[in-house]
N, CA, C and O of each residue as an XYZ file, in Angstrom:
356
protein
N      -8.603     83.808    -37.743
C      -7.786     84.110    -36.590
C      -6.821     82.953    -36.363
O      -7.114     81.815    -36.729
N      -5.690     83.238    -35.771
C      -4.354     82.302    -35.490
C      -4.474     81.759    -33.864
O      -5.170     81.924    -32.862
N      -3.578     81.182    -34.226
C      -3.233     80.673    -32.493
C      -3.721     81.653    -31.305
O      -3.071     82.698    -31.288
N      -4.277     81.599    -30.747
C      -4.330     82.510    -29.319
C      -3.294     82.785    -28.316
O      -3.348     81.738    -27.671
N      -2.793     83.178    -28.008
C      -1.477     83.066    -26.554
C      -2.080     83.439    -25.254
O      -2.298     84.574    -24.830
N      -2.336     82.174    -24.631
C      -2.653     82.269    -23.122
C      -0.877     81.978    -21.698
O       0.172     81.399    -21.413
N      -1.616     82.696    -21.476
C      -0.326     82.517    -20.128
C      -0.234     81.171    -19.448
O      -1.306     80.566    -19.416
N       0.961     80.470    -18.811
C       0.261     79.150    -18.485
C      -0.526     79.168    -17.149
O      -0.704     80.053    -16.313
N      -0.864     78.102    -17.226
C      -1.582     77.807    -15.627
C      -0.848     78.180    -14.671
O      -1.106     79.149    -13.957
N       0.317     77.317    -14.539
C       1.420     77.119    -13.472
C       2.126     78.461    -13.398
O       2.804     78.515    -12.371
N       2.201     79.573    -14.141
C       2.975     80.800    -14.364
C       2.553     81.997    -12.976
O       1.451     82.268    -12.499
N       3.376     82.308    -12.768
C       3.560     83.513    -11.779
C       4.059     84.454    -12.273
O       5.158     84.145    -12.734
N       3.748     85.756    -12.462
C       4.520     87.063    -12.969
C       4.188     87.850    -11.903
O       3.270     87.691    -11.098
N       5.186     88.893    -11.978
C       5.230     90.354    -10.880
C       5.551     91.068    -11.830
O       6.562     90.868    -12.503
N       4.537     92.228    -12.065
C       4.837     93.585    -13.652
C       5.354     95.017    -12.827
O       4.517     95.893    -12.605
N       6.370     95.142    -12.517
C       6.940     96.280    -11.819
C       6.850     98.246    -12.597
O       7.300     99.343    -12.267
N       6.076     97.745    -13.617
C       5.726     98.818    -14.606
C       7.475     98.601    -16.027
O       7.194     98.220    -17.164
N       8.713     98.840    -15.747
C       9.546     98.977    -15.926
C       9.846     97.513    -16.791
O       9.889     97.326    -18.007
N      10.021     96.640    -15.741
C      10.225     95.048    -16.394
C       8.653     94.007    -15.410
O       7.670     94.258    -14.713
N       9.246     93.034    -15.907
C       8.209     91.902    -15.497
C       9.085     90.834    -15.513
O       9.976     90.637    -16.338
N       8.594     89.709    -13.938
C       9.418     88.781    -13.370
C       8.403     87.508    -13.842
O       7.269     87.434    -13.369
N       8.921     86.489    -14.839
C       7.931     85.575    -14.425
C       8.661     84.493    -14.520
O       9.753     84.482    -15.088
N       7.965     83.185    -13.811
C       8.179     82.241    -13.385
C       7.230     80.957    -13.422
O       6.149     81.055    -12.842
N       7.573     79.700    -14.095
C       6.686     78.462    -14.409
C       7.094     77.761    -12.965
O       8.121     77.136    -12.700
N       5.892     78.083    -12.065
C       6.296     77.239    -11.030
C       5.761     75.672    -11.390
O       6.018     74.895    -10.471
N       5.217     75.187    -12.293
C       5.231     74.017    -12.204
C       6.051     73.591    -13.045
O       5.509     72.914    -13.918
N       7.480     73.743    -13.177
C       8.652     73.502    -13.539
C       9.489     72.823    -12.513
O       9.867     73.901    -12.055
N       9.923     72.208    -11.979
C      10.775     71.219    -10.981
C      12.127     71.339    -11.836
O      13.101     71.494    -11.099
N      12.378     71.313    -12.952
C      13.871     71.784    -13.316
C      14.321     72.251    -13.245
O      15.446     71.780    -13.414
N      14.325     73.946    -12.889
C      14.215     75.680    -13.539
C      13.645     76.461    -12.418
O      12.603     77.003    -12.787
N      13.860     76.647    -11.531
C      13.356     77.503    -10.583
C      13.703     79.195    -10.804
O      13.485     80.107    -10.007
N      14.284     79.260    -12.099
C      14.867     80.491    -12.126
C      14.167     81.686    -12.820
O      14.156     81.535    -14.041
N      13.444     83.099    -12.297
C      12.430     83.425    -12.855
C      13.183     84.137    -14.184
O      14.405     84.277    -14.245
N      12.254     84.557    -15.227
C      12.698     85.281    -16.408
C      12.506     86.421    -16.260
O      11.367     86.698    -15.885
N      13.270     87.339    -16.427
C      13.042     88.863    -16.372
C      12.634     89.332    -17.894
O      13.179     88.871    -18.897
N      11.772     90.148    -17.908
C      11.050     90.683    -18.719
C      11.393     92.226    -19.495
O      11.001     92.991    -18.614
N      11.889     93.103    -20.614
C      12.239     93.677    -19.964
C      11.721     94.808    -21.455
O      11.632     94.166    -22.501
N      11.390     96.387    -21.594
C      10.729     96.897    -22.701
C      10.319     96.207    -23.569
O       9.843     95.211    -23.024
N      10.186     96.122    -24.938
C       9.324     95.445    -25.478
C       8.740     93.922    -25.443
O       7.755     93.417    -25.981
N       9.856     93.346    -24.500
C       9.582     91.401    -24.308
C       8.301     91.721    -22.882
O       7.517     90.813    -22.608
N       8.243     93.161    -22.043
C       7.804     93.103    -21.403
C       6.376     93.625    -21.648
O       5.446     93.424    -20.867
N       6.282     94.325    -22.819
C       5.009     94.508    -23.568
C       4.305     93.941    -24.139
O       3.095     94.107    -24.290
N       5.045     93.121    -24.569
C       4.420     91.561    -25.124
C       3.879     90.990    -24.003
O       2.724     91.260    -23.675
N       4.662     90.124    -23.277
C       4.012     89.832    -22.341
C       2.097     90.243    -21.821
O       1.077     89.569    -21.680
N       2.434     91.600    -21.695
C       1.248     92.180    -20.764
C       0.297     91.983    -21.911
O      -0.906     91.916    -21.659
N       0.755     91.879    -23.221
C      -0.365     91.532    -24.408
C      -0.629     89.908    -24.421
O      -1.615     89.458    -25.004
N       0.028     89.312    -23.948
C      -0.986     88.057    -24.238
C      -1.893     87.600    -22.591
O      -1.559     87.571    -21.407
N      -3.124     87.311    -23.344
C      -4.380     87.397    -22.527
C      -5.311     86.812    -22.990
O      -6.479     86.959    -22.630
N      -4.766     85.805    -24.162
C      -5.793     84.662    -24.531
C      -7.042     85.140    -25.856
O      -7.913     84.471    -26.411
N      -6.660     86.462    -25.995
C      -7.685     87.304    -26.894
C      -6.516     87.270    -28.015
O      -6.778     86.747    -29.098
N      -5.492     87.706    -27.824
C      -4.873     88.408    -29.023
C      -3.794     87.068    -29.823
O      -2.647     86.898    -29.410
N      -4.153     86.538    -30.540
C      -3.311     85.585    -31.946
C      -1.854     86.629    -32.117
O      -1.740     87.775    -31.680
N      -0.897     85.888    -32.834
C       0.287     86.233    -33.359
C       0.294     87.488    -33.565
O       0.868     88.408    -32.982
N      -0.697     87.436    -34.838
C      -0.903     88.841    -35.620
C      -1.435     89.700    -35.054
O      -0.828     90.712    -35.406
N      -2.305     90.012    -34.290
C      -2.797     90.388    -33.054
C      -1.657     91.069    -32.108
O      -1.222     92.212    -32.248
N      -1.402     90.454    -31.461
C      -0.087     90.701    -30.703
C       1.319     91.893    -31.157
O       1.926     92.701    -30.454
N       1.445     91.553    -32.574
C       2.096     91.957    -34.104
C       1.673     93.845    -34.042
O       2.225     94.859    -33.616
N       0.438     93.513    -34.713
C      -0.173     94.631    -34.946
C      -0.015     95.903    -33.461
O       0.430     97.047    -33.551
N      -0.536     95.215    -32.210
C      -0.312     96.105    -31.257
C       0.526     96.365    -30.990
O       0.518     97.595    -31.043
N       1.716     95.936    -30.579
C       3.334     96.072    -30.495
C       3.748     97.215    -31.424
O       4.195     98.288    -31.016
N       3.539     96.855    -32.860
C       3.557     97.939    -34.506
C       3.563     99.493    -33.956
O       4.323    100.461    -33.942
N       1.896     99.034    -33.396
C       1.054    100.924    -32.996
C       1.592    101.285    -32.231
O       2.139    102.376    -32.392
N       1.750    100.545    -30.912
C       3.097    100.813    -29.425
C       3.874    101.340    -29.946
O       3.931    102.531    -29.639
N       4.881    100.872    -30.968
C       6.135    101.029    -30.716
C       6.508    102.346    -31.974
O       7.542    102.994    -32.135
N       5.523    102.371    -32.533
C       5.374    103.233    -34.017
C       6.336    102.696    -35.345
O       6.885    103.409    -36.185
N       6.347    101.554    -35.267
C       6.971    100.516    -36.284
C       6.340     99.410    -37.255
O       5.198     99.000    -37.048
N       6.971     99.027    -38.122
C       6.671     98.334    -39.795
C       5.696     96.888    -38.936
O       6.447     96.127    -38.325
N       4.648     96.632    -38.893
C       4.595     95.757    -37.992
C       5.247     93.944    -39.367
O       5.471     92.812    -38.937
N       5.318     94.245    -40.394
C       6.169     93.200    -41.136
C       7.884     93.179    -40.508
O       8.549     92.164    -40.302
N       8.220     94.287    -40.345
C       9.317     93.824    -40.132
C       9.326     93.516    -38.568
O       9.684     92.363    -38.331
N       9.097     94.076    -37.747
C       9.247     93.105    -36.080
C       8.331     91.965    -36.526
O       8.748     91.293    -35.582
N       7.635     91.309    -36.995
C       6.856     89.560    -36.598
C       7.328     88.698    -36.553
O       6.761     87.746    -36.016
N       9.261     88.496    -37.357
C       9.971     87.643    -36.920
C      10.391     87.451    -35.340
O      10.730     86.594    -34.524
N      10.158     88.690    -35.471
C      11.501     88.275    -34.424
C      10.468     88.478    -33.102
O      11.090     88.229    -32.070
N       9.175     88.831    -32.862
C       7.854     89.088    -32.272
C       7.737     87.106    -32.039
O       7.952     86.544    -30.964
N       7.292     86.281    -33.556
C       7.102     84.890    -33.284
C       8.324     83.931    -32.809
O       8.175     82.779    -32.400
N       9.528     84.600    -32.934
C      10.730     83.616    -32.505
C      10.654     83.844    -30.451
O      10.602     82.947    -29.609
N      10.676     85.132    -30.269
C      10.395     85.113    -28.366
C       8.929     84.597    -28.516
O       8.983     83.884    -27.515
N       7.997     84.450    -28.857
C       6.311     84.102    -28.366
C       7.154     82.115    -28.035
O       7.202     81.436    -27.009
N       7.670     81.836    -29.511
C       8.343     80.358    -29.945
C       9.339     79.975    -28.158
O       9.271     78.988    -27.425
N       9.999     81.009    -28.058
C      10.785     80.723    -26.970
C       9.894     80.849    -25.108
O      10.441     80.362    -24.118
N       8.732     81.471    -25.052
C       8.259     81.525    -24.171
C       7.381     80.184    -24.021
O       7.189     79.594    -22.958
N       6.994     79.897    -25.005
C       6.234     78.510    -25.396
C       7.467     77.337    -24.977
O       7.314     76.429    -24.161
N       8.285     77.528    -25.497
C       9.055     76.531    -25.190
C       9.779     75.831    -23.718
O      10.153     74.702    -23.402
N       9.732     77.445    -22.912
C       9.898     77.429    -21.147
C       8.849     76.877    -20.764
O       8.957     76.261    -19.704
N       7.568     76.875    -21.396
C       6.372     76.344    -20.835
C       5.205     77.542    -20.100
O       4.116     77.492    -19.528
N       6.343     78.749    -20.586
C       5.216     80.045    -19.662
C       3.819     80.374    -20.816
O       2.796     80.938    -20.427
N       3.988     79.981    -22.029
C       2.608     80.561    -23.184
C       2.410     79.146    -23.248
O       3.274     78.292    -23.048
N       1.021     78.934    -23.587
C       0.495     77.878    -24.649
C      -0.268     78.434    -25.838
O      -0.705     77.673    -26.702
Protein backbone atom coordinates (compact mmCIF):
# COMPACT_ATOMS: atom_id res chain seq x y z
CA UNK A 1 0.00 0.00 0.00
CA UNK A 2 1.09 3.79 -0.85
CA UNK A 3 0.84 6.92 0.90
CA UNK A 4 -2.52 7.33 2.70
CA UNK A 5 -4.35 10.86 2.17
CA UNK A 6 -5.66 12.26 5.35
CA UNK A 7 -7.40 15.64 5.45
CA UNK A 8 -5.49 18.18 7.53
CA UNK A 9 -6.07 18.94 11.05
CA UNK A 10 -6.52 22.64 10.62
CA UNK A 11 -8.99 22.02 7.41
CA UNK A 12 -12.64 23.04 7.34
CA UNK A 13 -14.87 21.85 4.42
CA UNK A 14 -18.72 22.48 3.72
CA UNK A 15 -19.88 19.48 0.90
CA UNK A 16 -23.01 21.18 -0.62
CA UNK A 17 -23.63 17.80 -2.59
CA UNK A 18 -22.81 19.80 -6.01
CA UNK A 19 -19.25 21.36 -4.99
CA UNK A 20 -17.26 21.46 -1.71
CA UNK A 21 -15.79 24.65 0.13
CA UNK A 22 -12.63 24.03 1.92
CA UNK A 23 -10.43 25.95 3.86
CA UNK A 24 -6.81 25.53 5.93
CA UNK A 25 -7.70 27.63 8.74
CA UNK A 26 -4.44 27.25 10.19
CA UNK A 27 -3.07 29.17 7.33
CA UNK A 28 -2.47 33.00 8.43
CA UNK A 29 -1.47 33.74 4.72
CA UNK A 30 -4.55 32.54 2.63
CA UNK A 31 -7.76 33.01 4.14
CA UNK A 32 -9.29 32.21 0.89
CA UNK A 33 -11.46 28.99 0.79
CA UNK A 34 -11.00 26.49 -2.32
CA UNK A 35 -13.98 25.55 -4.12
CA UNK A 36 -14.29 22.09 -4.99
CA UNK A 37 -16.02 21.23 -7.85
CA UNK A 38 -17.25 17.43 -9.89
CA UNK A 39 -14.58 15.27 -9.95
CA UNK A 40 -11.87 17.51 -7.63
CA UNK A 41 -15.00 17.31 -5.47
CA UNK A 42 -15.12 13.51 -5.50
CA UNK A 43 -11.85 13.17 -4.72
CA UNK A 44 -11.98 15.07 -2.03
CA UNK A 45 -14.97 13.16 -0.28
CA UNK A 46 -12.50 10.06 -1.07
CA UNK A 47 -9.75 10.88 1.00
CA UNK A 48 -10.35 9.60 4.58
CA UNK A 49 -7.05 8.31 5.56
CA UNK A 50 -8.03 4.64 4.26
CA UNK A 51 -7.60 5.10 0.62
CA UNK A 52 -3.55 5.51 -0.91
CA UNK A 53 -3.09 7.12 -4.45
CA UNK A 54 -4.06 4.04 -6.15
CA UNK A 55 -6.88 3.61 -4.05
CA UNK A 56 -8.29 6.88 -4.61
CA UNK A 57 -7.31 6.08 -8.65
CA UNK A 58 -9.20 3.01 -8.82
CA UNK A 59 -12.48 4.56 -7.19
CA UNK A 60 -12.66 7.71 -9.17
CA UNK A 61 -11.97 4.90 -12.53
CA UNK A 62 -15.43 2.92 -11.28
CA UNK A 63 -17.20 6.55 -10.49
CA UNK A 64 -16.49 7.96 -13.39
CA UNK A 65 -16.52 4.73 -15.82
CA UNK A 66 -12.92 5.51 -17.02
CA UNK A 67 -9.17 3.98 -17.93
CA UNK A 68 -8.16 4.37 -14.32
CA UNK A 69 -4.20 4.57 -16.11
CA UNK A 70 -5.09 7.27 -17.91
CA UNK A 71 -6.75 9.82 -15.14
CA UNK A 72 -3.66 8.96 -12.26
CA UNK A 73 -1.72 11.72 -13.70
CA UNK A 74 -3.54 14.09 -13.53
CA UNK A 75 -5.62 12.38 -10.16
CA UNK A 76 -1.62 12.66 -8.39
CA UNK A 77 -0.79 16.22 -9.80
CA UNK A 78 -4.35 17.88 -7.79
CA UNK A 79 -3.75 15.21 -4.59
CA UNK A 80 0.35 17.05 -5.23
CA UNK A 81 -1.46 20.47 -5.27
CA UNK A 82 -3.83 19.96 -2.27
CA UNK A 83 -0.77 18.78 -0.30
CA UNK A 84 0.92 21.65 -1.19
CA UNK A 85 -2.02 24.32 0.24
CA UNK A 86 -1.50 22.27 3.28
CA UNK A 87 -5.29 20.84 3.10
CA UNK A 88 -3.91 16.69 2.54
CA UNK A 89 -0.99 15.19 4.28
Amino acid sequence: MGRLWRRGADVASVDSGARTAVLNLGNDRDSTPRILEGTAASIWRLIDGAHDTDGLVRELANSYGVNSKQIKPDVEAFLESLASEGLIS
